[in-house]
N, C-alpha and C positions, 0 to 999 in steps of 0.2 A: 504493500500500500504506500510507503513510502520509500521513495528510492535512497533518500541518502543514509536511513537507517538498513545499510546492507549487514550480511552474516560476514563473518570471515572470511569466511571461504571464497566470500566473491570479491573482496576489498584488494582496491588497489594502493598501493605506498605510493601514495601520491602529495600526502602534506606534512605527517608525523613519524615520521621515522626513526627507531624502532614504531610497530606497533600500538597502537594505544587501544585497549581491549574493556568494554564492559560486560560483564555477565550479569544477565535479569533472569528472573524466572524460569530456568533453563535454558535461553537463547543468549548467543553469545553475538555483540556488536561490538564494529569497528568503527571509534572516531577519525577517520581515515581525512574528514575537514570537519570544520567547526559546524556546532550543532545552534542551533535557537531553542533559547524555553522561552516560552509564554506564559506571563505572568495571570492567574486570575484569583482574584482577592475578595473573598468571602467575607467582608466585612465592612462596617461603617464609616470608618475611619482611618482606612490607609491615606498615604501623603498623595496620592494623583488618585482621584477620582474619579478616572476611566478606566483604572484598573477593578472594581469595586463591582460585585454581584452581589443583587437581595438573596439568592440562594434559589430560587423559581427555575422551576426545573424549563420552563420555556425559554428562559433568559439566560442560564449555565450553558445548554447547549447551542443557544445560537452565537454565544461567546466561543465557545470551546470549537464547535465549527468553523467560522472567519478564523481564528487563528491555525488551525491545522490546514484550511484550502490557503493562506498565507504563507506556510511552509516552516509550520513548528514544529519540531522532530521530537519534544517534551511540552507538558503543560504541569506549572507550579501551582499548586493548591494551597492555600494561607488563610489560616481563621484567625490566626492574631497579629494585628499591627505590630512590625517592629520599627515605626519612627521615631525619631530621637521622641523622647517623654511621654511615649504610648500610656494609656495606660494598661492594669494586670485586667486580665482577662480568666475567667478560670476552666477550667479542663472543660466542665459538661457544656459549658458554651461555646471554646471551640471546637469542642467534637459536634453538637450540633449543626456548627453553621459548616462543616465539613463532607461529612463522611455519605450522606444523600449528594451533594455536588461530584465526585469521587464516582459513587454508585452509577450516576446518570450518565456521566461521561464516559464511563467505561462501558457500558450497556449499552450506549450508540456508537462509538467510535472504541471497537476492542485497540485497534492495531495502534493507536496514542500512548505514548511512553507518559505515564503520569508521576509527578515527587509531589511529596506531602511535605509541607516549607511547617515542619515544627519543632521545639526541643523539647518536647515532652516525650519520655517510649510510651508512654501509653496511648497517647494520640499516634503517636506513627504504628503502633502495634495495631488498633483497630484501623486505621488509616488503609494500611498494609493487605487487611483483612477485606477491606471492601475493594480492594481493586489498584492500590499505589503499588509505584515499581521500583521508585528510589524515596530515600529519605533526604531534608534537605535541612540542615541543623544551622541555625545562626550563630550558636554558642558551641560549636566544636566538642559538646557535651561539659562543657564547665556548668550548666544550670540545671543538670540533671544524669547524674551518678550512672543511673540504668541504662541509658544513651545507646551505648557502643554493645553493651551484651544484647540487648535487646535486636539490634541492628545486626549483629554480629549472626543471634540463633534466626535470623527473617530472611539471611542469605543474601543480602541485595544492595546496589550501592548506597554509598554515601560519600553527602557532601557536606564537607567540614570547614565549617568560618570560623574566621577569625575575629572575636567580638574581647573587649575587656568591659567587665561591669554587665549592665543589662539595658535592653533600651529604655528604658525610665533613665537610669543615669550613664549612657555608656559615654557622653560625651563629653563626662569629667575624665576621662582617661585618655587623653590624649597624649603624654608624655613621654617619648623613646627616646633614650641613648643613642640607640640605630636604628630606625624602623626595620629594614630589609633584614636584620639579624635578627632581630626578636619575631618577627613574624615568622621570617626561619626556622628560631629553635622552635618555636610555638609547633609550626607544623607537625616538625620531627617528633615530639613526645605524642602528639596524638596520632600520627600515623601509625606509633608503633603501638600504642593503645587500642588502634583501630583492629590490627594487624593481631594483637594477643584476645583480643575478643571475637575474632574470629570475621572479622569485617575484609574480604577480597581486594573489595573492587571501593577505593576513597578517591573522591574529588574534590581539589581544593579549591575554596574562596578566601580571595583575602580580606572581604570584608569592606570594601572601601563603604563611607560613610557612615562605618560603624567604629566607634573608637577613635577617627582621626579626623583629623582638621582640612581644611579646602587643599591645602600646602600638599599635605601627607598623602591625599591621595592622588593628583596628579601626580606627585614623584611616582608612587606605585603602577599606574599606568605603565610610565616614561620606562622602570625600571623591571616590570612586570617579567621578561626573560631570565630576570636572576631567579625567581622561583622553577624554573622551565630544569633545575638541578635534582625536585624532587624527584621528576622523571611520572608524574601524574600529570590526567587532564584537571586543565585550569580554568575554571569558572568566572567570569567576569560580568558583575550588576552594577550598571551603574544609571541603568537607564530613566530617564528626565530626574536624577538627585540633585542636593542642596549644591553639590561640588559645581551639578552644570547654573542651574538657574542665580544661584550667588554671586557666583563669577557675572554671569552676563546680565544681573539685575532684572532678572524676569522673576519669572514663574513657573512653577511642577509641568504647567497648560503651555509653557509656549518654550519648553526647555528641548522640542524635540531635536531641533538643527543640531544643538551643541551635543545631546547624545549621540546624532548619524554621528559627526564627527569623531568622539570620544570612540565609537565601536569599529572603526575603521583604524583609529592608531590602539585598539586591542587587540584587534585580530592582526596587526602587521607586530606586533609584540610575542605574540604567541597562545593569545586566549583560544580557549577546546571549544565553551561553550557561551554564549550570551546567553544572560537573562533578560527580558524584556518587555515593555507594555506594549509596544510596537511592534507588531510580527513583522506587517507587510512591510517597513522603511528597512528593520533589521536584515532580512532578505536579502530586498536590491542593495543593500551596503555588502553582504555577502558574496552576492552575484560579482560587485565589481572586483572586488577583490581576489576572489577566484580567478578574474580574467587577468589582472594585472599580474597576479605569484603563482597559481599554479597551471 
């Protein structure tokens, strides 16, 4: 159903060489080029408000449709806001505003790779159970213990951010010695946590607009290939944030130029996959770039 979610077997070494390999559900994918997820947000209160579904099972899937005929090879499921000062949200509300959205998308569109965007196991565990195929953790398992075992006995990937603090206060922590070393060793210890828990296949984010400042995360951008050492796909969200709209004195609504821009110097860095509100711009930023490198 989708071509650029080929098996192995038929993938060509045409961008990431070695390899880069995920295992789901039995079926084993090559990120042989960069993937898009699409972002859709099960809640009231996310920062861009066109990412935002009531939950109506008529309105999930015409959402979840426009972005797979737009050429999303994942879709991110999110019931709780992580903007800076969100507030706490608790388990049975966002498994509510979740696991029916989850249900309907997978019951109309099987062949959609689905992640469940939460740090709870027991949201990802029932998440998992309706129909999710990756887990997609903002807290790299710092806000919850069970994390990684739980992730670990479900078989399936995960993608590990890099967050300090939580979003109510992550953006008092902004302070690094060296960002690109700490977010380094940061990786390393939960890779291997990943890795003892019995976690395959991890995906990293670094997190940008989580924990650092306008500064911190363009460098990360710019410097984005030094992580290209853990020898994992790298995940890159940055799409219409405070880094673009701040900068250019706009708005989440009119921040979209600055993120084509920004995903075009991620993908010529090294990013596996985009996260995004914008399927269809994501795409044609794909498109050219494919014609220009590979």
């Amino acid at each position: 159903m989708f071509d650029d979610l080929r098996s192995v077997s038929n993938a060509e070494d045409t961008l990431f060489p070695p390899k880069i390999t995920l295992q789901i559900k039995g079926n084993l994918f090559a990120l042989d080029q960069p993937w898009i997820m699409g972002i859709i947000n099960s809640t009231p209160d996310s920062f861009y408000e066109g990412s935002r579904i009531n939950g109506e099972k008529k309105e999930v899937l015409l959402k979840a449709e426009t972005m797979i005929a737009q050429g999303a090879h994942i879709l991110d499921i999110g019931g709780y806001s992580s903007r800076p000062g969100a507030d706490f949200v608790s388990e049975e509300t966002e498994l509510k505003r979740l696991i029916s959205v989850i249900t309907d998308i997978k019951e109309r569109f099987s062949g959609i790779l689905v992640s469940i965007d939460t740090f709870r196991h027991r949201v990802a565990k029932e998440a998992v159970a309706a129909g999710a195929d990756l887990v997609n953790d903002i807290s790299g398992g710092n806000l919850d213990p069970k994390m990684h075992e739980t992730v670990g006995n479900m078989g399936i990937p995960y993608i590990c951010m890099h967050m300090k603090g939580e979003p109510r206060n992550m953006q008092a922590f902004t302070d690094y010695e060296h960002l690109e070393k700490e977010l380094l060793y940061f990786f390393s210890e939960k890779i291997r946590n990943c890795y003892k828990a019995g976690i395959k296949d991890v995906i990293v984010d670094l997190g940008l607009g989580f924990s650092k400042n306008l500064e911190q995360n363009y460098r990360l951008i710019r410097n984005l290939a030094y992580f290209k050492t853990l020898q994992l796909p790298i995940l890159v969200g940055l799409s219409r944030k405070s880094m673009i709209y701040k900068l250019l004195k706009s708005s989440p609504e009119e921040a979209l130029n600055g993120t084509t821009a920004l995903h075009m110097a991620a993908l010529m860095n090294g990013a596996n996959i985009l996260r995004v509100h914008d399927v269809k711009e994501a795409n044609e930023t794909l498109k050219i770039y494919k014609q220009l490198y590979i």
